[in-house]
FITI-931957 format. One line per field, with one value per residue (C-alpha): residue in one letter; residue number from 1; x, y, z. Coordinates in pm, 1 decimal, padded with zeros to 6 digits. Each point is the difference from the previous one (the first is absolute). Layout:
BEGIN
r	A:... .
k	NUM:... .
c1	X:... .
c2	Y:... .
c3	Z:... .
This chain:
BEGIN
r	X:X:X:X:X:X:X:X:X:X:X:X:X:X:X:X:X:X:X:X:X:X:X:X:X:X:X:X:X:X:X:X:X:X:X:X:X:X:X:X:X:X:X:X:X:X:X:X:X:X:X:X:X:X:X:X:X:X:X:X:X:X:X:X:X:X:X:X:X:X:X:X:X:X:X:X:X:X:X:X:X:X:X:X:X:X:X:X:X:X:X:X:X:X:X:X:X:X:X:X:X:X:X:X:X:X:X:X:X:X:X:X:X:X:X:X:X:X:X:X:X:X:X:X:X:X:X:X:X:X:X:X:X:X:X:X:X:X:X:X:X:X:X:X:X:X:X:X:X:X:X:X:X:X:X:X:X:X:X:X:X:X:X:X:X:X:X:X:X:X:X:X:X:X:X:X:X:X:X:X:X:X:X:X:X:X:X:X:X:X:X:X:X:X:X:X:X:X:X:X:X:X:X:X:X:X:X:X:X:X:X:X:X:X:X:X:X:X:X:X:X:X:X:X:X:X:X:X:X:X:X:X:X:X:X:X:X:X:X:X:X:X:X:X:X:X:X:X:X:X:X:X:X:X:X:X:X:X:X:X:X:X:X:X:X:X:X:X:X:X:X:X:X:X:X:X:X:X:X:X:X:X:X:X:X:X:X:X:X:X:X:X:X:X:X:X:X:X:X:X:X:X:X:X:X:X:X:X:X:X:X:X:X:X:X:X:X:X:X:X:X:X:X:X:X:X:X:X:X:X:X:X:X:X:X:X:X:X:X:X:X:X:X:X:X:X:X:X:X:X:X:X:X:X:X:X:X:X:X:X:X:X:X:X:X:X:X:X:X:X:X:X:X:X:X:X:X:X:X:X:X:X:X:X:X:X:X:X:X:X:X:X:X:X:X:X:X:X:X:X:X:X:X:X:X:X:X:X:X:X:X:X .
k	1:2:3:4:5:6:7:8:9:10:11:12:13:14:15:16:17:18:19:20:21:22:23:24:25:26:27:28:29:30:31:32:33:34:35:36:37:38:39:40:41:42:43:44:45:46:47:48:49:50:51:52:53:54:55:56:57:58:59:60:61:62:63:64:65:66:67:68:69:70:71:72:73:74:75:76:77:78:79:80:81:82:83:84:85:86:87:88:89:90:91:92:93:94:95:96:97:98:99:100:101:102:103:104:105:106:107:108:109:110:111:112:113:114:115:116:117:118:119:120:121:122:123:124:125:126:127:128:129:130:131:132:133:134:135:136:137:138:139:140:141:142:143:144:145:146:147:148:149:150:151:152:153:154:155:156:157:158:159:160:161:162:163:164:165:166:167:168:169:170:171:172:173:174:175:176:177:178:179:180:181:182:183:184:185:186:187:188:189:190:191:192:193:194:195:196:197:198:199:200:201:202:203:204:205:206:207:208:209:210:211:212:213:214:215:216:217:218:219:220:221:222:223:224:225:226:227:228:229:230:231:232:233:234:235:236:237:238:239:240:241:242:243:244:245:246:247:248:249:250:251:252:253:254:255:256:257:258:259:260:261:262:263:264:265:266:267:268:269:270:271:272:273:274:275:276:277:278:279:280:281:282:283:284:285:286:287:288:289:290:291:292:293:294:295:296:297:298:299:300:301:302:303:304:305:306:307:308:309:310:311:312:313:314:315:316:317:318:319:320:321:322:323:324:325:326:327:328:329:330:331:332:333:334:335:336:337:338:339:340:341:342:343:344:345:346:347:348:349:350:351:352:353:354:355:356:357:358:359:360:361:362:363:364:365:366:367:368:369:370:371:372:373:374:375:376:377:378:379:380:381:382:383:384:385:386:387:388:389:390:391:392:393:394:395:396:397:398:399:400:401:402:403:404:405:406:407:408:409:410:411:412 .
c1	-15382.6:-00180.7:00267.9:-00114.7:00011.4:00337.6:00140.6:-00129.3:00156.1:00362.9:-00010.3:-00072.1:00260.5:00296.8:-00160.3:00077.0:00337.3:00163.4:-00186.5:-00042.4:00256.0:00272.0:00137.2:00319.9:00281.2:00136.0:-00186.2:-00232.0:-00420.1:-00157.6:-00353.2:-00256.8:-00348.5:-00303.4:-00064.8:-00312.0:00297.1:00139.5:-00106.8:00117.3:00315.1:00083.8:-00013.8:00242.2:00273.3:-00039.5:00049.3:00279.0:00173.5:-00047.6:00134.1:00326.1:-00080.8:00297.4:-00228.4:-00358.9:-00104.8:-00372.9:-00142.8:-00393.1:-00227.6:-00342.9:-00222.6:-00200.5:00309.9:00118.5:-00324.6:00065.3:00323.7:-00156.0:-00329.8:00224.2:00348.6:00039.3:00075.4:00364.6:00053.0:00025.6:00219.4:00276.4:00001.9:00111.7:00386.0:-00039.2:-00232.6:00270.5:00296.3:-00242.3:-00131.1:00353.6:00179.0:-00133.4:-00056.2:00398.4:00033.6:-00163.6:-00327.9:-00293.2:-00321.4:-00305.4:-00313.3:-00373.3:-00288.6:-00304.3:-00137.4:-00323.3:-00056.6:-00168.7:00256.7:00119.0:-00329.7:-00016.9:00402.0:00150.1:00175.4:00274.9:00045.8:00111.4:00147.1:00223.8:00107.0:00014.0:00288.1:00217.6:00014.0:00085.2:00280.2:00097.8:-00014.0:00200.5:00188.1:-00352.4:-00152.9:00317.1:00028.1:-00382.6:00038.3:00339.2:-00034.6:00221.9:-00242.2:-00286.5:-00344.0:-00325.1:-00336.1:-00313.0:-00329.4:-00106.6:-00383.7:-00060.4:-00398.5:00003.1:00100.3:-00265.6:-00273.4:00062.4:00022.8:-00288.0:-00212.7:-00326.4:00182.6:00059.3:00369.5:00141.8:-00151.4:00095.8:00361.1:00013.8:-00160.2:00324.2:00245.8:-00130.7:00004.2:00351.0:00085.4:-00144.2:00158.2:00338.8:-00029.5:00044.3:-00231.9:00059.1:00270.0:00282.8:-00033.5:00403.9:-00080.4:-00324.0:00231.8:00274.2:-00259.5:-00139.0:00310.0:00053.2:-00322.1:00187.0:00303.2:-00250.5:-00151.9:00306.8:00173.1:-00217.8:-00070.3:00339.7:00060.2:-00228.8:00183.9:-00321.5:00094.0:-00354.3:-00322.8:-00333.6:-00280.7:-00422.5:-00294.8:-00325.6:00037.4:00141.3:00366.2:00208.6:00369.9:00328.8:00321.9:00327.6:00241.6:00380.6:00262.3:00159.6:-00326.1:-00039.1:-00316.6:00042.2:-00268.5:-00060.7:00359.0:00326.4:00300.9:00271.2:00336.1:00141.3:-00258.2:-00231.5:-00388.3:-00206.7:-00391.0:-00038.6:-00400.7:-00206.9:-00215.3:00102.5:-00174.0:00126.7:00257.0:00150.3:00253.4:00125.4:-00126.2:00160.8:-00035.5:-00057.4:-00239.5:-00344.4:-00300.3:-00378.8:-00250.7:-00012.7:-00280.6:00012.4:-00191.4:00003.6:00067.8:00332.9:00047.3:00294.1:00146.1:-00326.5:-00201.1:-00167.8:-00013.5:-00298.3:-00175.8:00351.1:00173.7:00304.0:00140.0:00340.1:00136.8:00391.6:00080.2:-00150.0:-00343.6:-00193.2:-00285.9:-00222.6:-00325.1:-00157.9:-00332.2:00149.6:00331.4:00062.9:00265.0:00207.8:00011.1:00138.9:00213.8:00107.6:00151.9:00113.5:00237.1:00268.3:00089.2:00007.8:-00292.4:-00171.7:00172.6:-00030.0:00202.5:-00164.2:-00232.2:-00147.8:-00222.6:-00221.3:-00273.0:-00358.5:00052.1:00230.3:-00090.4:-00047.3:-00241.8:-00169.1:-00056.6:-00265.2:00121.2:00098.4:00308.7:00017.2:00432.3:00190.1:00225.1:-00333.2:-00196.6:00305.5:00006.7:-00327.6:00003.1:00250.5:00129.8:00235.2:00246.8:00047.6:00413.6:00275.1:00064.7:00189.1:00414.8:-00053.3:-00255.1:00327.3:00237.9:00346.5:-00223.5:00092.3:00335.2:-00120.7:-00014.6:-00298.8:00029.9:00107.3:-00312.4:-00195.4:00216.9:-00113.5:-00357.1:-00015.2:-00239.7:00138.2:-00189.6:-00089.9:-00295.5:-00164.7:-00335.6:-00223.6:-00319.9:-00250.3:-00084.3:-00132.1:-00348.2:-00127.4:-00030.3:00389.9:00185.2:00365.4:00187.7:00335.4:00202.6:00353.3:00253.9:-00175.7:-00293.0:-00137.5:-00299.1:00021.8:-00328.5:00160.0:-00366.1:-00369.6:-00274.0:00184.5:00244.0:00324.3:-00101.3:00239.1 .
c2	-03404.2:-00309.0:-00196.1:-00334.0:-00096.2:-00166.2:00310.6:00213.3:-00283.5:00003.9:00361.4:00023.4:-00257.9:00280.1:00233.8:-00157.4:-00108.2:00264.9:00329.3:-00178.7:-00175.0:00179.3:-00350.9:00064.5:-00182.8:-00318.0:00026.4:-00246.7:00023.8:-00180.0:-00021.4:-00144.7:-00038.0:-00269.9:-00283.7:00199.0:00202.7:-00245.2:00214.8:00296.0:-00116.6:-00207.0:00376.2:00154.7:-00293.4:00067.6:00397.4:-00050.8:-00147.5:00179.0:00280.4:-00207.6:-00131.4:-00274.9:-00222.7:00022.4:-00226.9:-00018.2:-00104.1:-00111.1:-00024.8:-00127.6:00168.9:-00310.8:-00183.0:00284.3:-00030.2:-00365.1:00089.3:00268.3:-00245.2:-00297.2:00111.4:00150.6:00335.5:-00107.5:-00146.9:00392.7:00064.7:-00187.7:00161.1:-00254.6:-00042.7:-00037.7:00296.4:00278.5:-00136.1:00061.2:00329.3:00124.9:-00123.3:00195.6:00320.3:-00056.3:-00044.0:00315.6:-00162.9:00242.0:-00149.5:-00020.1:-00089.9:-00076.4:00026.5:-00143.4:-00175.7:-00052.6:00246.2:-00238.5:-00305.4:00028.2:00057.9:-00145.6:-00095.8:00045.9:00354.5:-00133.2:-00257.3:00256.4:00261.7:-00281.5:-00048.0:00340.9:00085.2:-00392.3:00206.9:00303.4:-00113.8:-00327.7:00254.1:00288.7:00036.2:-00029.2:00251.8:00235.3:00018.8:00157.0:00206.5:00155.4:00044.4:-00327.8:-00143.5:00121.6:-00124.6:-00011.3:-00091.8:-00075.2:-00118.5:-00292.0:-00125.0:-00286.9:-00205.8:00006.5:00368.0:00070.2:-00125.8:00182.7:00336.6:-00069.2:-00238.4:00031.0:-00069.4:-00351.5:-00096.4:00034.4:00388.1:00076.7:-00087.3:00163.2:00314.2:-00033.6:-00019.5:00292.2:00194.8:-00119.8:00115.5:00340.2:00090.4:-00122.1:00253.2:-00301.5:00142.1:00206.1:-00003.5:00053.8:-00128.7:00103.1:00323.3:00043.1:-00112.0:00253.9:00295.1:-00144.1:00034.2:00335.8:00133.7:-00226.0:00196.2:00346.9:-00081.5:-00174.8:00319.1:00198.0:-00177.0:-00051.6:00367.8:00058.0:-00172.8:-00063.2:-00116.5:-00164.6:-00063.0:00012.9:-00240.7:00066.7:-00148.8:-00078.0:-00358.5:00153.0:-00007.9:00245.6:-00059.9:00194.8:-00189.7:00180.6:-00063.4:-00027.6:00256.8:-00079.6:-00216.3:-00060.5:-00002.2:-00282.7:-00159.2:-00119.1:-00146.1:-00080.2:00004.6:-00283.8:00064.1:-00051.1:00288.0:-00245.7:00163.6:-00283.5:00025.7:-00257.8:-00018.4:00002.5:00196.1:00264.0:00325.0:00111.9:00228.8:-00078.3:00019.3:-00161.3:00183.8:00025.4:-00341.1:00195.4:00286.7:-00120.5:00128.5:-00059.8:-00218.3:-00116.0:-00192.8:-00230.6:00060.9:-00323.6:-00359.2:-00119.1:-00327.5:-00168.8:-00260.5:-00167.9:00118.2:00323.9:00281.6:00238.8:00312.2:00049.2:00289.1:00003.9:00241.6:00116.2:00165.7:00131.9:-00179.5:-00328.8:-00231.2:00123.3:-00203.8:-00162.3:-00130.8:-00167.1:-00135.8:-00290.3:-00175.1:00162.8:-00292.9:00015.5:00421.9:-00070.3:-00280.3:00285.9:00214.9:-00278.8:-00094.0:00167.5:00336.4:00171.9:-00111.4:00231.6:00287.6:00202.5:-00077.1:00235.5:00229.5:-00000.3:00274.7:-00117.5:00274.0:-00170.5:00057.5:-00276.6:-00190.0:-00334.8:00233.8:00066.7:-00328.6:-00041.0:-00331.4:-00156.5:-00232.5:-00164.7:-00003.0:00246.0:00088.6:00098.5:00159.5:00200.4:00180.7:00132.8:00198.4:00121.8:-00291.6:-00047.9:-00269.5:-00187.0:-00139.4:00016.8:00375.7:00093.2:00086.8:00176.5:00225.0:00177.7:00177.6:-00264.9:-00257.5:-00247.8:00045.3:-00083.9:-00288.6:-00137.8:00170.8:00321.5:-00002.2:-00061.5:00307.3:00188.0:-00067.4:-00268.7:-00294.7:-00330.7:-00343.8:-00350.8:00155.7:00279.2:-00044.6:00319.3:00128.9:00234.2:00324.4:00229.8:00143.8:00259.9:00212.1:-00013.6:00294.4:00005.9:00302.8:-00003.0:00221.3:00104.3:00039.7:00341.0:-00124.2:00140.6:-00201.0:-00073.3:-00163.4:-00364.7:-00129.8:00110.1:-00229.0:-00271.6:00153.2:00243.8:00328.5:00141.3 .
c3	-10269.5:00202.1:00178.4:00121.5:00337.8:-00014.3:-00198.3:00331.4:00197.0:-00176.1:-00016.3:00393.5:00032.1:-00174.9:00189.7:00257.5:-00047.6:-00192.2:00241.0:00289.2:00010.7:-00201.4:-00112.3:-00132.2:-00237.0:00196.6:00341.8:00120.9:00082.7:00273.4:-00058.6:00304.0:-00066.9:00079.3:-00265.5:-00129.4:-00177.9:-00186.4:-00336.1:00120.8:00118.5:-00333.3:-00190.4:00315.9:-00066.7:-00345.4:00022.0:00249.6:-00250.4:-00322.7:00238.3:00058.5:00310.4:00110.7:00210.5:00074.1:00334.1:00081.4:00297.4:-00017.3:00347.6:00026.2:00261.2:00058.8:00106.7:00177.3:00213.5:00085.8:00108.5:00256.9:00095.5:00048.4:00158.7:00349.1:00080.5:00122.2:-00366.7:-00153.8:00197.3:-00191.1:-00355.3:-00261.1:-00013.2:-00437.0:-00020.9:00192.9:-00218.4:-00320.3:00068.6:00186.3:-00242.2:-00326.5:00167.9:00065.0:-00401.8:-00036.0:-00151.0:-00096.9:00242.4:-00159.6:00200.9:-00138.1:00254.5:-00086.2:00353.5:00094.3:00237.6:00240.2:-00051.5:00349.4:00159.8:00361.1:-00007.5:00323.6:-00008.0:00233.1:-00285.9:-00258.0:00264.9:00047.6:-00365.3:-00071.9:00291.9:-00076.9:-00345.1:00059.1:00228.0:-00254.1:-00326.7:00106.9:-00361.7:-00153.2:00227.1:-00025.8:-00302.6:-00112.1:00337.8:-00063.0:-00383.0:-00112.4:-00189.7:-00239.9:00061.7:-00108.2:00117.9:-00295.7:00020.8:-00154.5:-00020.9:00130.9:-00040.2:00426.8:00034.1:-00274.6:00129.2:00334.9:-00199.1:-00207.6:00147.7:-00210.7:-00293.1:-00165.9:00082.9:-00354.4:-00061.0:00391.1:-00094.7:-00324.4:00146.0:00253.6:-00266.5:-00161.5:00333.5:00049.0:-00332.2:00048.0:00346.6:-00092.9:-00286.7:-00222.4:-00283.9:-00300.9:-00286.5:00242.5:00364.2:00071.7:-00080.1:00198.0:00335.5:-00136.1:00010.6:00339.5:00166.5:-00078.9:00142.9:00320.0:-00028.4:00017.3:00307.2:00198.6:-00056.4:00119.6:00328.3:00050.6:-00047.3:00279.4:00284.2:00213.1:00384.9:-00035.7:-00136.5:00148.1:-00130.3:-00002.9:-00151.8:00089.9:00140.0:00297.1:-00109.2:00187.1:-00006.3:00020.5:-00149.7:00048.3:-00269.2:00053.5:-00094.0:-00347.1:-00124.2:-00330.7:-00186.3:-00281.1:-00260.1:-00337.9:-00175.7:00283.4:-00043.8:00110.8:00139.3:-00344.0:-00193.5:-00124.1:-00033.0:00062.1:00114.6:00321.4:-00039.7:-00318.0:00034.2:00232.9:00074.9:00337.4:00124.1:00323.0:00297.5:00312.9:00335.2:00328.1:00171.2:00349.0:-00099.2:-00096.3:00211.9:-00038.5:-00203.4:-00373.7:-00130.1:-00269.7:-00328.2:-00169.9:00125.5:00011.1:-00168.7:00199.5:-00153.5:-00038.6:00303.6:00048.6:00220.9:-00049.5:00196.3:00223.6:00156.2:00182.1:00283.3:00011.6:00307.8:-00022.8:-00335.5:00132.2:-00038.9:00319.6:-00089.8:-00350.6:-00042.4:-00330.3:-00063.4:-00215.9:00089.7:00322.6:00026.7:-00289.4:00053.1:00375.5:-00158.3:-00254.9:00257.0:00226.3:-00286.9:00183.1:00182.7:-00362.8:-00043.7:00239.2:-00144.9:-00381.0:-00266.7:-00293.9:-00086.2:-00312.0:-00274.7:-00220.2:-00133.3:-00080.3:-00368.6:00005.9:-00290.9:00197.5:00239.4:-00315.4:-00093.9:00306.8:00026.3:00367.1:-00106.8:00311.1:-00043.5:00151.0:-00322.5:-00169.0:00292.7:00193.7:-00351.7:00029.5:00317.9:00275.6:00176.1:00307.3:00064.5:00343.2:-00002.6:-00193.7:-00127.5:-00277.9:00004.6:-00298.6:00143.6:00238.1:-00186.8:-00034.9:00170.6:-00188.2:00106.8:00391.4:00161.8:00171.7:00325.0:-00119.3:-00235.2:00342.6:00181.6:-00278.3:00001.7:-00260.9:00103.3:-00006.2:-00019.2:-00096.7:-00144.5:-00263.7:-00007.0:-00179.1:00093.1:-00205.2:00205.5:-00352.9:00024.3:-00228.9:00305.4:00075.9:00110.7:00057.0:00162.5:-00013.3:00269.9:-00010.6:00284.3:00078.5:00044.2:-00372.6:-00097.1:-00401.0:-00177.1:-00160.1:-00049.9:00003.0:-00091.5:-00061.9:-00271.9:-00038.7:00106.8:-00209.2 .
C-alpha cells in the first residue's frame, strides 16, 4: 500500500511517541521543535493524546530569531538564562513528562556567531535546569530525539536539487533511518533492539580495561575504561522500568570511559555540525585523560570554545561503536546533524559522561561519579572518528588483546 506523505508523517509521529517515547496512560509530553515543524508537531499532539496523554505543552523556536538574539545581544547577556524558560522545562521533567525533541536546523544557522555567545548559554542552562538535566541523565524522565526536514537543512544536504525535491528526498531519508518504513515500524525497533541486547552482552562480558583505536588518518589512541562500566545502546531503561529509545534513529553501542585515562590522537572523519557552525579536518591530542592539544582546518574557534566549556570539557565522557553498515552509513548521505551523522560511524564525546554507563551510577552523586571516573560537564558535544579502515583492540586487565573492530566493522 502507497501512504501519502502525511500518512508517513502521522505514522512517524506514533512512532515517535508511542517507541520513542513510551507515552503512557495519564503522563504528560513535552514536545520542542523549530516552526518549520508545525506539521509534524500537529500529528505528535494528536498521537499523544489518542495514547491518553493528560497534557501535551509545545514549545516552538525559530532559528532566524534565535540568530538575532546571538548577532544582537552581548556575550554577558547568555549568561543569565531566562527565569520563565527554567520554571517550564524544570518544572515538567518534575511531573514526570515524556521529552520529545525535533531537530531540523540548518546546519549553518549559527555560522560566524560568537562561540563565547553560546558557551555562555549553554553553562546559565545547565546550572538554571538542573531538574531538566537530571532527570534524562539519571533515568527520571524518557526522552527522545527525531529528525524533522526542514527546506534550510535540505538544501544544505542536497544542494543541486530544487528546494521542494531536496526536502522530500530528506523526509524519505529520515523515514528510512528511523526504521519508519514497512507494515510495522514498532516491530522493526523491537527486532533492532535485540540485535542491541546481542552485542552489549557480549562486550560487557568481556570486561576490557581499555581500547586501542587505528585507522589510516593517523588516529592512534588508547582509552582506558573504568571498572564496573557498562556498555548500553539501542532502547533505556528509566528508574521506574520504562524501555524508551532516547534517539531515533540509533545505531551505536556505547559506554562511558575513564575521565583520566585517554592517551594519543583521534582524527575526525566527518565534520561536526555544532549547533550551527562547523568543525572539519580536526584531530585532537589527549595526554593522561585530558585535551593536550586540537587543530581544525574550519572553526578552529568554536572547537577551542568546545573544550573551554569547562574542565569536563577537556576530558571523555563516551565512547561509542557504530560498524559502517550502519544503515545511515549506507545511505552515503552527509546529514550535516549530529543525531544523523554520529549514527554512521564511531564517534567520541567531549563532557558530560553517562551515570548509567557505571554499575549503580545512577545511584551516585556528582562527585562520586567523578571519583569513579565518570566525566562531568556543562557540555556533550560528539564527534565522528569511523573510517572503513578502523581497528579497535580491546585489552583486558592482563593485558590480552581481543579484536572489537577491523575495517571499520565487528570483527566478530
Amino acid at each position: 500500500m502507497t501512504l501519502s506523505f502525511d500518512e508517513k508523517l502521522a505514522r512517524y509521529a506514533r512512532l515517535a511517541v508511542e517507541t520513542g517515547c513510551a507515552l503512557r496512560q495519564g503522563q504528560e509530553l513535552f514536545v520542542a521543535a523549530d516552526v518549520s515543524q508545525v506539521a509534524l508537531v500537529r500529528h505528535i499532539v494528536k498521537c499523544a493524546y489518542e495514547a491518553g496523554a493528560a497534557r501535551v505543552t509545545t514549545r516552538f523556536t525559530d532559528e532566524k530569531i534565535v540568530r538575532y538574539d546571538y548577532d544582537y545581544q552581548p556575550a554577558e547577556a547568555f549568561k543569565t538564562f531566562p527565569d520563565w524558560l527554567a520554571l517550564l522545562q524544570n518544572g515538567v521533567a518534575e511531573r514526570g513528562a515524556a521529552l520529545l525533541f525535533v531537530t531540523s536546523e540548518d546546519p549553518l544557522a549559527m555560522a560566524g556567531v560568537d562561540p563565547a555567545k553560546r558557551t555562555n548559554r549553554q553553562i546559565a542552562a545547565h546550572e538554571a535546569c538542573r531538574a531538566w538535566r537530571d532527570g534524562m541523565d539519571f533515568g527520571r524522565n524518557v526522552w527522545c530525539i527525531i529528525g524533522g526536514a526542514s527546506p534550510a537543512w535540505a538544501a544544505r544536504v542536497f544542494p543541486n536539487l530544487p528546494a521542494d525535491q531536496a526536502t522530500a528526498r530528506l523526509w524519505e531519508a529520515i523515514f528510512t533511518t528511523a526504521r519508519c518504513t514497512g507494515d510495522d515500524p514498532a516491530a522493526n525497533w523491537a527486532a533492532h533492539q535485540k540485535s542491541f541486547e546481542e552485542k552489549k552482552a557480549w562486550l560487557n562480558a568481556q570486561r576490557f580495561d581499555a581500547l586501542h583505536y587505528t585507522n589510516g588518518l593517523g588516529t592512534d589512541l588508547t582509552i582506558g575504561l573504568n571498572p564496573g562500566h557498562v556498555w548500553e545502546g539501542g532502547g533505556e531503561t528509566t528508574q521506574d522500568g520504562t524501555l524508551f529509545f532516547p534517539n531515533m534513529p540509533t545505531e551505536e553501542v556505547f559506554t562511558t570511559p575513564d575521565r583520566t585515562r585517554a592517551d594519543g590522537v583521534v582524527y575526525a572523519s566527518l565534520p561536526l555540525n555544532h549547533g550551527g557552525s562547523l568543525v572539519d579536518g580536526f584531530h585532537v591530542e589527549f595526554k593522561d585523560g585530558r585535551v593536550a592539544g586540537c587543530a581544525a582546518e574550519v572553526g578552529q574557534d568554536v572547537l577551542e570554545q568546545i573544550i573551554g566549556t569547562d574542565e569536563g570539557a577537556h576530558h571523555l565522557g563516551e565512547c561509542a561503536l557504530v560498524p559502517k553498515t550502519s544503515p545511515i552509513k549506507q545511505e552515503g548521505i552527509l546529514f550535516l546533524n549530529t543525531l544523523f551523522d554520529e549514527n554512521a560511524a564511531c564517534h567520541l564525546a567531549l563532557g558530560m559522561g553517562f551515570p548509567e554507563c557505571l554499575e549503580g551510577g545512577r545511584n551516585l552523586t556528582s562527585d562520586e561519579l567523578v571519583a569513579r571516573g565518570v566525566n562531568q560537564s556543562a557540555t556533550h558535544v560528539d564527534f565522528m572518528i569511523g573510517t572503513d579502515d578502523l581497528a579497535i583492540d580491546g585489552i583486558t586487565a592482563d593485558g590480552t588483546v581481543v579484536p572489537v573492530f577491523r575495517d571499520g566493522t565487528w570483527a566478530n
